[in-house]
N, C-alpha and C positions, 0 to 999 in steps of 0.2 A: 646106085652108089650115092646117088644125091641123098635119096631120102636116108640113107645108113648113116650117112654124117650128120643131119639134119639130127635124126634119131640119139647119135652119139652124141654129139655136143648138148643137146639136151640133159640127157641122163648124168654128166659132165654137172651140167649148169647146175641141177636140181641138187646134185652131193654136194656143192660146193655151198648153195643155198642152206642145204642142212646143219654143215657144220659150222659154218657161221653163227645160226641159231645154235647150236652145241654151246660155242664161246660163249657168247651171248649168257648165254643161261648159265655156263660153266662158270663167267665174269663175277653175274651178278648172287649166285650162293658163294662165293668167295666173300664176297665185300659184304655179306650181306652176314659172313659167320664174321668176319672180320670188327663190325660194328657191334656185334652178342658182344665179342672179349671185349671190345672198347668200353661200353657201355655196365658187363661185366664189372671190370677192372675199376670201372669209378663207383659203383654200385657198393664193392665191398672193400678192396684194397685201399682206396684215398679215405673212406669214414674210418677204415679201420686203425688208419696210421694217424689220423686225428683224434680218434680216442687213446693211442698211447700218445702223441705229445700232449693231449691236455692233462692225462695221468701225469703224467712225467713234469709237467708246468704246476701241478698243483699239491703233489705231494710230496713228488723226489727231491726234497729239500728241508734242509736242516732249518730248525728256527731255535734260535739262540736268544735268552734274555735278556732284552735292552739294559744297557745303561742305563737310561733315564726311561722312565715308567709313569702314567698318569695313575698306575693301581699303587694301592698301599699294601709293603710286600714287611714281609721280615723281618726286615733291617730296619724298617722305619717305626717299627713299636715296641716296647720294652714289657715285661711281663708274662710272655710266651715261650716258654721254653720247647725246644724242638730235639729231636732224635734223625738223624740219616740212615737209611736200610736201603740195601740193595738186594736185588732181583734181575732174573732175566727172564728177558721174552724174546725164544728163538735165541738168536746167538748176540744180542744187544743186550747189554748189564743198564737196567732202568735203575733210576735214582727217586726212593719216594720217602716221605717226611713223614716224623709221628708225633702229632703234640697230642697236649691234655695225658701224659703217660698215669698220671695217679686218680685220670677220673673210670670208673667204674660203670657207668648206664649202660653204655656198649660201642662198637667202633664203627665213626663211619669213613668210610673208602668213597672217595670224590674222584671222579671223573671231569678231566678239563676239555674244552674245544680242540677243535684243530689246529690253530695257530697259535695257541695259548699253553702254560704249561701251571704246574701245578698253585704257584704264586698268584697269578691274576685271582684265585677266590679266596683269596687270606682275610679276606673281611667276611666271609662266610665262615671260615675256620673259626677266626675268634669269639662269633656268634655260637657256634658250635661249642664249643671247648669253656666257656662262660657258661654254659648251659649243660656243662657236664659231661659230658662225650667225646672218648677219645676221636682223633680223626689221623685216618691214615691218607696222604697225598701223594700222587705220584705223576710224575712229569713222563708222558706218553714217547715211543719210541722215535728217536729223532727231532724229540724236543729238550729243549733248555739242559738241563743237567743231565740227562739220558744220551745212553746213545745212539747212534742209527744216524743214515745220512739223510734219511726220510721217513715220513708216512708211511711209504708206499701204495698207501691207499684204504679208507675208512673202517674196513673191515679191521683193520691190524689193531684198533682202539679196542675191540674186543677183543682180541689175544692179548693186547698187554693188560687189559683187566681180568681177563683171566690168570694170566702167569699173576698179578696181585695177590688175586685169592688164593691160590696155589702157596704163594710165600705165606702168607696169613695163616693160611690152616697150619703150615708146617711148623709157624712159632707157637701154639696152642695159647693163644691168648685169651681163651674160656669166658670169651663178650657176644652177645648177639652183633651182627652185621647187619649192616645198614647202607645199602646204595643210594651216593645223591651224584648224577651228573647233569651238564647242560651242554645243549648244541650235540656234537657227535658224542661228549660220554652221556646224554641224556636218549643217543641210539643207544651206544653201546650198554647202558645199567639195564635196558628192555632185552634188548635183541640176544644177550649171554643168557639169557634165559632156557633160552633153545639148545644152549647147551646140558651135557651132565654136570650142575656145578660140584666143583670141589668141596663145598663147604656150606651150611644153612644159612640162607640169607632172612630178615624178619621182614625187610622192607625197602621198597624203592621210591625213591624221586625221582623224575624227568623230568627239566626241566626246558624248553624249545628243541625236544629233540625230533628227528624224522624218522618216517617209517623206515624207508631201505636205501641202502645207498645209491641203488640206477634210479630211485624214485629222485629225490632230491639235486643229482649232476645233471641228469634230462631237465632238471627247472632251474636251477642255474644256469646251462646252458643259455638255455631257453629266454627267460627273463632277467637275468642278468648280464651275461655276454654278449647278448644278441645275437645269437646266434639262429635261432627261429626255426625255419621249415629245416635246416643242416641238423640242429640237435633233435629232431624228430626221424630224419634220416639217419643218422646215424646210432638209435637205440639202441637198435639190436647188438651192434659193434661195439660198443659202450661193455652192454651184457655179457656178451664175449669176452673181450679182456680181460674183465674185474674177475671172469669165472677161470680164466685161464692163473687169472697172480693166486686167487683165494680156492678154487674149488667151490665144493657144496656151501660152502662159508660165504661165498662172495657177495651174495646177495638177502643173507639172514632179514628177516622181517621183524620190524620190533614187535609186531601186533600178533604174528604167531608167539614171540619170544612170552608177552603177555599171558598169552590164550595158555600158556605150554602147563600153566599152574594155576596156583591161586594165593602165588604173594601178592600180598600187600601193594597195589603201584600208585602212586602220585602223579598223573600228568599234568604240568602247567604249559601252560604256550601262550602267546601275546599277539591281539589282534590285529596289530600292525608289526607283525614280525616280517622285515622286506628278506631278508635271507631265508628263512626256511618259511614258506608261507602257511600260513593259520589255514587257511581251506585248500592248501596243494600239497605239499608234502610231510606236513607235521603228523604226528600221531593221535592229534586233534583230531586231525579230519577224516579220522577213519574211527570215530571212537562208537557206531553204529556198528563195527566189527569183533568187537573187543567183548569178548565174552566171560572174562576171568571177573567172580561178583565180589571179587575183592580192588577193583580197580577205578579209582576216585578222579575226575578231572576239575582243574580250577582253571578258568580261563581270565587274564586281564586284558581288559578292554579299554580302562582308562589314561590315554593320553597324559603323560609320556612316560608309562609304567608297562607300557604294550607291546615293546619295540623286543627285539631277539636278548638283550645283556642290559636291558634294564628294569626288568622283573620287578629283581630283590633289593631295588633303589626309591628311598622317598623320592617323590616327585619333582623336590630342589635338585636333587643328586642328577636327577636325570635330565632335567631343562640344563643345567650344566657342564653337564655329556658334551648336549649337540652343540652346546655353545663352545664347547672347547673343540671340537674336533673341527667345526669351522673356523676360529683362531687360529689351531695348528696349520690349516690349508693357506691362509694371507701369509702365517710363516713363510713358508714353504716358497710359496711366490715370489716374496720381499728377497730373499734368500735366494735364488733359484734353487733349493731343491738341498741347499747346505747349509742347516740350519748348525750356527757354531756351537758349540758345546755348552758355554755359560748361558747362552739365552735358552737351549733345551730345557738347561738346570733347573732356571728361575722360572719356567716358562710352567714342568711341570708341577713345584713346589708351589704355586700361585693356586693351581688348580686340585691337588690331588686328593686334598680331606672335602672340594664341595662335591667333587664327583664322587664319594666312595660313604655316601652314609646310606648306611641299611634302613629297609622299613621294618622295623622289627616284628609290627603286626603280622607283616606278609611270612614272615622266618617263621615265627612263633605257628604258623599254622603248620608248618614244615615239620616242626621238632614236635608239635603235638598229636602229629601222624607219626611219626619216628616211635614217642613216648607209649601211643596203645597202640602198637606193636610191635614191643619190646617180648612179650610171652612167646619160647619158642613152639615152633609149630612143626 
């Protein structure tokens, strides 16, 4: 009987033993699936919800035209007479401007940046329109006179250039066309290429624009934000989204948009451009890509002609820039942050004709690329 029990409580001992190691093991694949979702969950869910607030932070928002303006718009010069034409892109009624109506060489359709709306390049216009050419401008969806409550996001600067053209062909205005944009309309005048266009274009300018939009938010991120090793994590989530607002459009390439034909393209870019960079994301830096043998690059290098928006600026224009935009910051200071309205006044009118005079050499190579290829093709 002894050894039965002996026997028993053994056999006893050992199941118990067993299922302990059962928990044990049973424990640690719990916690161990537990730490996958955790791990998971921050993997794609947190970049993902980081690339819709930074969407949401940087485009779902209206930009209205200042009151008071360092650019010389409209209002401020006499001899330009203008036309108002409306358009829509999608279900927003865009607001875009037509001078030079009686001049004849051909029309050109400008594309503005992202925060900017058709008026910041009224000093380009008047160059233009002096030089003979009608110029069609329009203020981008959820800016200045247009409406929309945003961007939504860089792609949509190609659809409202597109619905342009759309309007354009529809009034038969029987002029060759001519694209000149800068910053995202200097994607968007490339990257719409990719499209069927509505209408024959003779020629583009780009002026600092970037290849694709996940190319350029990753280096913003990245180098402007600081955001670092996060905006390299979170790429792919990035690519995601912009595909999820745009589709196949979300991530259009200007350097395909290029390659798609053999119009006419103008690339400029500035070697100290710190917002789109000259060797990271400009159309510059892929111009060993670019296959179309009608496509021309001019690169400035000279200080302080090099920078993103001051190109098409003498060199006074542009040392005056930075000196005003540093003035404006001691404002700002002095002020905390409420600069009153007479000293904006005075503040701008002090500065607005040294920062806004054209190099006309740099233009005149513009409109002499524009001129022979004026033959439609």
């Amino acid at each position: 009987m002894a050894i039965k029990k002996v026997l028993s409580e053994s056999v006893e001992l050992c199941n118990t033993s067993e299922a302990k190691t059962f928990v044990v093991k049973k424990n640690r694949k719990k916690a161990m699936i537990i730490t996958l979702a955790v791990l998971l969950f921050l993997y794609i869910a947190v970049p993902f919800g980081l690339a819709i607030y930074i969407f949401e932070r940087a485009y779902s928002f209206r930009v209205e035209s200042p009151v008071y303006s360092p650019y010389i718009r409209y209002d401020d010069v006499d001899g330009y007479d203008r036309q108002l034409a409306f358009f829509y892109s999608g279900e927003n009624k865009l607001q875009a401007y037509i001078y030079g109506e009686n001049n004849d060489k051909g029309l050109i359709v400008m594309a503005h940046g992202i925060d900017w709306g058709a008026e910041n390049h009224f000093v380009e216009t008047m160059y233009f329109v002096d030089s003979g050419w009608q110029v069609f401008a329009y203020d981008n969806t959820g800016r200045y006179g247009s409406e929309g409550r945003g961007a939504i996001s860089m792609p949509q600067a190609i659809s409202d250039l597109e619905a342009a053209l759309i309007y354009i062909e529809s009034q038969n205005w029987n002029l060759p066309i001519l694209l000149y944009g800068h910053s995202l309309g200097g994607y968007a005048v490339t990257a719409i290429q990719n499209y069927d266009l509505p209408i024959n274009i003779n020629a583009i300018v780009s002026i600092s624009g970037f290849s694709s939009p996940v190319a350029v938010k990753h280096e913003v991120a990245r180098d402007h934000i600081g955001l670092g090793f996060i905006a390299t994590w979170g790429y792919p989530h990035t690519w995601l989204y912009n595909r999820f607002l745009f589709g196949k459009n979300a991530n259009l390439s200007a350097i395909d948009g290029i390659n798609s034909g053999e119009i006419p393209t103008l690339i400029i870019h500035g070697t100290d451009d710190h917002l789109i960079l000259y060797g990271g994301s400009s159309i510059t830096s892929q111009r060993n890509k670019i296959i179309n043998p009608n496509a021309v690059f001019i690169t400035r290098d000279v200080s302080p002609n090099n920078g993103h928006s001051t190109l098409w600026l003498v060199p006074e224009s542009a040392t005056y820039r930075a000196e005003m935009i540093e003035a404006y910051d001691n404002l700002e200071e002095y002020y905390n942050g409420n600069i009153p309205d007479e000293v904006l006044f005075d503040f701008y009118n002090e500065y607005r004709n040294k920062v806004n005079t054209l190099d006309v050499s740099f233009m005149d190579k513009i409109n002499v690329f524009f001129e022979i290829n004026l033959e439609q093709r």
